[in-house]
Each structure stands twice: as C-alpha cells, then as structure tokens.
N, C-alpha and C positions, 0 to 999 in steps of 0.2 A: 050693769052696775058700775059707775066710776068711782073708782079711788079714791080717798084724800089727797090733796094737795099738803101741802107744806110749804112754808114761809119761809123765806133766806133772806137774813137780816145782812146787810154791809157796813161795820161797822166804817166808821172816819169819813164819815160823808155827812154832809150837814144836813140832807134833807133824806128824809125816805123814800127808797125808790118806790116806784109802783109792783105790789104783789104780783108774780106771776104763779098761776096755779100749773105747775106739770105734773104729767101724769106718772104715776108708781106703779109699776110692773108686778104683778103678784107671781112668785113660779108657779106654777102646776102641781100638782102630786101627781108624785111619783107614779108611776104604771109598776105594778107587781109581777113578780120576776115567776114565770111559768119553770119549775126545778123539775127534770125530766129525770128519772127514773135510770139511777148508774145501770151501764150493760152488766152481762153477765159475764165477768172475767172467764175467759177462755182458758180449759186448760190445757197444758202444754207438754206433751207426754217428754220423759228423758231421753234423750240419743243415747244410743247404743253405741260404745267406745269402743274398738275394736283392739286388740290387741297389736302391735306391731311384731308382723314378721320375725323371726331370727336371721338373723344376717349368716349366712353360710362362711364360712371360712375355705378361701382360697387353696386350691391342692397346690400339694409341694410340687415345682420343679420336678419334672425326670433329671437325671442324672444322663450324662450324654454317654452311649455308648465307646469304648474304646478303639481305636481304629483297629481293622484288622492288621494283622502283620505280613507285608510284603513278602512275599513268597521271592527272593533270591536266585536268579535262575543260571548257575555256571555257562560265564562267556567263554564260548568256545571260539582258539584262537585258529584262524583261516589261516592257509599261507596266501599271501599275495602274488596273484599273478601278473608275472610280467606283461604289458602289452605287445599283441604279438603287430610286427612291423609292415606297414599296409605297401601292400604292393605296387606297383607304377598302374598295371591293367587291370582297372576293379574285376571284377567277376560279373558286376553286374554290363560288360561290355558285351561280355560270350553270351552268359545266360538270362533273361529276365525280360526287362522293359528295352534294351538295346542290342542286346543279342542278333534279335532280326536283320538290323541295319548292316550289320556285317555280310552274313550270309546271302541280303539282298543284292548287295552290290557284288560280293564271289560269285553268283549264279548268272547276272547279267553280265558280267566280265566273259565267262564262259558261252555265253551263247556268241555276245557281240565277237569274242575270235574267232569263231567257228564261222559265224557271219564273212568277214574281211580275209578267212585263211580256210578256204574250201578243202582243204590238205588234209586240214584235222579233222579226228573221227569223227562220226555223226553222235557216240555216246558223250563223248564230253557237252554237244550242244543239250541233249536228254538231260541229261544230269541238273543241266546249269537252268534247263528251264524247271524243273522239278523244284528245286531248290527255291525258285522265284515265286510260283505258286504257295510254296509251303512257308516262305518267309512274308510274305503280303498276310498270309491267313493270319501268321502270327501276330504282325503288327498290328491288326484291324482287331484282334482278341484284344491285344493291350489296349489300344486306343479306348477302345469301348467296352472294357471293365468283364470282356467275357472268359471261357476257358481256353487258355494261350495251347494247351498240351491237345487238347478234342480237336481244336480249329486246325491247329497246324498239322496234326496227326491224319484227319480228315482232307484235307488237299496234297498230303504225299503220296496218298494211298490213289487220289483218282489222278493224281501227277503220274504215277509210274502205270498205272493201268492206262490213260491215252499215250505214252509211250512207247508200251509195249504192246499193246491189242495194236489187231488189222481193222476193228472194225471203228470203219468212219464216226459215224453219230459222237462216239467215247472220243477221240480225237476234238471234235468240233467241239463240242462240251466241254471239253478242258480247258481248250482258247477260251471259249466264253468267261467259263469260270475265273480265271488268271485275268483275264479285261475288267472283269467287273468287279474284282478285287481289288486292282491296280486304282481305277480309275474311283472307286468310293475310299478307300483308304488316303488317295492324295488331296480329297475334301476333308475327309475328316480330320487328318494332321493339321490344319491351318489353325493361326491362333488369332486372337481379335486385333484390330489395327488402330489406332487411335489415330493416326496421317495415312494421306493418300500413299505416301511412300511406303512405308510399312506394308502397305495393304498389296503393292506391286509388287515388294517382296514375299509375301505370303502366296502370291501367285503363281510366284516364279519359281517358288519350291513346288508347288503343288504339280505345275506343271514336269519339274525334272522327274517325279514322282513317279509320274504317271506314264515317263517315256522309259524309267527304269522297266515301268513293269509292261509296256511295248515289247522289250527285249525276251521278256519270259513267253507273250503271249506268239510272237512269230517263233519263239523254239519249238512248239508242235508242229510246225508247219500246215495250218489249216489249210492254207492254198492249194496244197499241194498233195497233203495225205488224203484230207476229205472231202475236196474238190466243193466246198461251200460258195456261194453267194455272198462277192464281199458285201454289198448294200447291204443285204438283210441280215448278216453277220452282224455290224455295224448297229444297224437299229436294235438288234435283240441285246448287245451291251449296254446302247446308252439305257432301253426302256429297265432292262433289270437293274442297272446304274442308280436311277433315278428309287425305282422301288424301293431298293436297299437304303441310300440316305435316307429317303422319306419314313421307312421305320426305324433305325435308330436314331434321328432326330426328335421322333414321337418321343421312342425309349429315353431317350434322355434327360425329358419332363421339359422339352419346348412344347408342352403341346397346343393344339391348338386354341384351347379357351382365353390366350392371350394375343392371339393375333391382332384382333381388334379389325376395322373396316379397311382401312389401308392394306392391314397385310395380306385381307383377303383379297383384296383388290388386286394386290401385286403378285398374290401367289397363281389366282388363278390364271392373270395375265401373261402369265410365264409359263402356262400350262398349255394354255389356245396358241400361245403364239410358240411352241416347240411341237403340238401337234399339228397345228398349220403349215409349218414349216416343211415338217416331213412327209406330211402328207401330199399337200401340191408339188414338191420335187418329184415322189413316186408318179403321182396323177399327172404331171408333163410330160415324163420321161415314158409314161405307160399308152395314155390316150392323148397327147397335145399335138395340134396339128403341128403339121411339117412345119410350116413356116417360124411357129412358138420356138421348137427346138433347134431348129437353123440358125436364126438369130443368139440364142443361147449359145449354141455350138461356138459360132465365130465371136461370140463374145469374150468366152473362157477361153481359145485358141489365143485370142489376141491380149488376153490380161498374160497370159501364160508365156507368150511371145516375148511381151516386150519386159515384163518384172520377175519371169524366169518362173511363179508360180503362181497360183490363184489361193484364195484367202477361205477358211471355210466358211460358209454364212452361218449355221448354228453357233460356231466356236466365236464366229468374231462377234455376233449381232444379240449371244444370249449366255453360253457360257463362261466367257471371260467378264461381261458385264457382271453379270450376277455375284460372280466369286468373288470380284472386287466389294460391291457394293454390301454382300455378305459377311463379310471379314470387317468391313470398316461401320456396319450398324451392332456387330457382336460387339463390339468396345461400348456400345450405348446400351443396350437392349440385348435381353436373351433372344426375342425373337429373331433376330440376325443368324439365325441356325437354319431356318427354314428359306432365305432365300440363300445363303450360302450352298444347300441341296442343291439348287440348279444348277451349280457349279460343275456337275458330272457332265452339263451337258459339252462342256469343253474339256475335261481330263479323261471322257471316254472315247472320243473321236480321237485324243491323242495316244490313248492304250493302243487302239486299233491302227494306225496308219501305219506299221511297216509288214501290213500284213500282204499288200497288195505287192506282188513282183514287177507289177507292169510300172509303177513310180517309182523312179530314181531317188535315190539321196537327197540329190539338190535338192531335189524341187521337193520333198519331204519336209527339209529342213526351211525353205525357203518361206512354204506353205503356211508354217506350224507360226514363223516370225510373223509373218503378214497379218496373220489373225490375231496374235498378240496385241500385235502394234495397234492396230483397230477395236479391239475387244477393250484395251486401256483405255483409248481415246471417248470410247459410248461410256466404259462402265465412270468416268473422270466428267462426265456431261450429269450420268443422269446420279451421282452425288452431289454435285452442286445444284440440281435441281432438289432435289429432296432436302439439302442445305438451305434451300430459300424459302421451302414452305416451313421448314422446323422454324424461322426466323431467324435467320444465323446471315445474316448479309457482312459485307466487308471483310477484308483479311483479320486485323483484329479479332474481327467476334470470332472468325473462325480458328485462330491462333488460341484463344479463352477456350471457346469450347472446345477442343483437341487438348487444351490442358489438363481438364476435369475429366476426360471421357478414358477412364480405367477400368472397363469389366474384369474383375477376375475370373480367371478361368484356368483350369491346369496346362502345366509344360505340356509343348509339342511331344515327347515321348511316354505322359503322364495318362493314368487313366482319367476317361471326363468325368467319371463320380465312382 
C-alpha cells in the first residue's frame, strides 16, 4: 500500500512548481515488551559478630635483684724479700744442662796427662775415663729430652766395672760404649746452618767433640787389656753409631713420612754406598789378589810418605759430606736430621783413632786434617749441586735465600723438644 503524498507549496515564485509526490514513512508498532517474572530475592542469613578478645594487661616489671654484698677479705701484709744476689757461676754451670761440659773436659784432661806423663798412676787415667763415659751419657740425656740421672748413673756403673774387672769382653764393651756415645752425641749437638760457613763451623765442633770423647775411649785401653780387633772394633762403633742417630732422629718426629723421593733417594744412597765401602775394604784385604792389595799397599805407603798421612775414605767421601750438607738442609727443612745421622760415619772413625798404638800422633792428627779438608771440599760440591736443582743459581739468589733460611730449633746445650 503507498502512502499519501503531500504537496509543498513555495511561496514568491511566480509560477508553480511541478508537484513532487514523496513518500511518508509510517513507524511500525511497537513490539510488546515480554516482562519476565522478578527472581526470587535471596535470603541472606546474619553474620555472626564475634566478640573481640580482651586485651591482657602487660606484667609488671621484676624488680631487679640487689647486688650481693662483697665479702671483704683482710689483706694480709707479706714482708718483702729482698733479692738474694746472683752469683758470678750460675749453678746451672756444675749442675743441669752444662754441668757435663765441665766434667767432660776434667776427665779427658786426665786421661790425655796420663797419656804424655807415663809417670802418673794408671788411677787417675781410670777415673778420668770413667768420668768421660758418664759425662757423654749425660749430655746425650740433655740433648735428647731423656733421664740426665738413669743415663749417667748407668755409664758410671759399667765405667767402673770395665775398669776394674779382668774380664776382657767388660773392657771391650766399655770402649765401645764411650765411642758410640762420643761419636752420636757430637751429631746430635750441631745446630742448623743457614752459610756454608756456619755449617764448617758446626763441623768443627762436632768433630772436637768427638776427639774429646777419643780420650775417654783409649782410657780403657782396649788394645791392650782386651787385645780386640781394631777393624772390627771400628766397624761395631760406627754400625751402633749409625743405629742410635737413626732412632732418636725417628724419636724426634723427623720421621720418615716426610722424606719425600729425594730423601729416599739420598738416604738410601748413603746407605749402599757406607755398606759398599766397608764391605769391599774387608773383601780386598780378606780375598783380593796379590796384586789388588800390592798396588794398594804402595799406594798408601806413598800418600803416607810424601803428605805424612792418608785421608780416611769413609770420613773424607761420606761422613764429613753428610754432616755438612745435613746442618745446612736443617736451616730449610726438618728433614735435614736424617742426612745429618750419617754424620757418625765421620765422628766415629774419630772416637776410635787413638786407639791404635801402632799410629803415631802425627800422623793421627795429620790424618784426621786431610779428611776434613776433603770431606769440606765434596760436602761444598754436593751443596751447590742440590743449590741448582732447588733453583738457586747465582751468588745473589744464593745470598736471598741464606737470608730467609731460619729453621728454628733449640740451643746447642738445649733439649730438641
């Protein structure tokens, strides 16, 4: 169906436009509105208000206790003692850690006059060697932290029993004992070197030491009361020598878990080459042909000829090396104790050397130089070698490291722990 049209007149125009019919829009009716049906209000139950807590009320404060009261204790007045006024000759000179020194040197005094004055009684040389054995025992108790009274009490007792018995063996035993006292005690007394010099001096004591207690061991007169074997005399000090450092070195806590591969290397090196030693001396002089020991013979005849004495080869080629190079590794290294032991093998040959009658003085003393002099020259080689591998080249570095190189360790008259 279409609409009516309507007519739109313009007025002030002279003619009439031409009708245009547009078309009239009718609205719609409305669509009816679908009213859904209110929910059902939800009901809401009350919450449950709870009451708040009472708030507690803070306790009082303690009150602080009062301090106890000081119990007052009457000072009782001391008199003051005077200081009593020290003497010039400690006590510790006669009795203790220096004591020894004393009575070592009154005992070898007495043997060595009885020695050079055939005149005087044969008790004074007894006595003076008694006294020798019993004061080494001493020192080697102090040195090494043991009982000074047992030890020394213990070597007077077999001092005066090879003295006085007739029977040999007691005699021979005694020497022995007194050597191998003499001759461990004068390693043990050295003290670390941090210079070659030093270390010559630590030698040099070592060795006076050792000729001290020479003096005690020809007071028994093994030669002659027990009619012994000096060689095998000889070998049974240095071997017991050696045994003895080797256990208080242990004892000391060098032991051996620190050696490390060098030191095994060196130690045992020192070991084949002092059994070697002795042993093909013995084996030439027992089985070597004629000709081995002829050559020999006129070797020593002509070293002996023309320089007055021959040189020991253990002393010059092992024990003075060692002592050296032992003294001056204890400044670095505790392990410096265990080659320092080998050192007996040169302060036992020198306990033992005035036991022979058949060798003069001279040539004793001639002897004992010559191996020094040689024993310094090896043990001053094979330091600078062990210097080269540590890394220590040039005087410098070696003046630096000799700077730093302080082991402590106690006094020469001090226990080692």
């Amino acid at each position: 169906m279409t609409a009516p049209t309507a007519r739109v007149h313009s007025p002030g125009l002279r003619a009439d436009p031409p009708v245009i019919d547009l078309p009239v829009e009718v609205p719609a009716a409305p669509t009816p509105r679908v009213v859904e049906p209110e929910a059902k209000a939800k009901v809401v139950e009350p919450k449950v208000v709870r009451e708040p807590r009472p708030v507690r009320e803070p306790k009082p404060a303690r009150e602080p206790r009062p301090p106890r009261p000081v119990r007052e204790r009457p000072v009782r007045e001391r008199p003051v003692r005077e200081p009593r006024p020290t003497p010039d000759l400690k006590l510790s000179t006669l009795t203790g850690e220096r004591g020894w020194i004393v009575l070592l040197l009154l005992g070898a005094a007495a043997v060595a006059a009885v020695r050079f004055a055939p005149d005087l009684p044969d008790l004074i040389r007894d006595v003076g060697a008694v006294v020798v054995s019993g004061s080494l025992a001493w020192g080697l108790a102090v040195r090494t932290g043991g009982r000074q009274v047992w030890a020394a009490g213990l070597a007077v007792v077999l001092g005066i029993g090879g003295v006085s018995s007739s029977w040999q063996p007691l005699h021979a035993g005694t020497a022995i004992a007194t050597g191998v006292l003499a001759a461990t005690l004068a390693v043990m007394s050295t003290t670390p070197a941090s210079t070659f010099g030093i270390a010559i001096r630590e030698v040099l004591i070592a060795t006076a030491l050792a000729w001290v207690g020479a003096l005690g061991v020809v007071g028994y007169e093994p030669a002659s009361r027990a009619a012994v074997d000096l060689d095998r005399f000889g070998y049974v000090v240095i071997g017991l020598s050696l045994a003895g450092a080797f256990a208080l070195v242990y004892r000391l806590g060098a032991g051996l878990h620190g050696l490390g591969r060098r030191g095994y290397m060196v130690a045992g090196g020192a070991v084949v080459m002092l059994v070697i030693a002795l042993a093909y001396s013995q084996a030439i002089a027992q089985w070597g042909s004629h000709d081995v020991i002829t050559t020999g013979h006129h070797l020593r005849d002509w070293t002996k000829s023309t320089f007055g004495a021959v040189p020991h080869p253990i002393v010059a080629l092992l024990g003075y090396p060692a002592l050296l190079w032992g003294v001056f590794m204890r400044a670095r290294r505790r392990q410096g104790w265990w080659v320092t032991a080998f050192g007996v093998a040169a302060t036992a040959p020198s306990a033992t050397r005035l036991v022979s009658p058949e060798v003069g003085t001279r040539s004793v003393v001639l002897g004992a130089v010559y191996s020094l002099v040689v024993g310094i020259v090896v043990g001053y080689l094979v330091i600078r070698v062990e210097q080269s591998f540590m890394g220590t080249h040039g005087r410098r570095a070696r003046r630096d490291e000799e700077a730093i190189a302080h082991r402590p360790e106690p006094g020469r008259l001090r226990p080692l722990h």
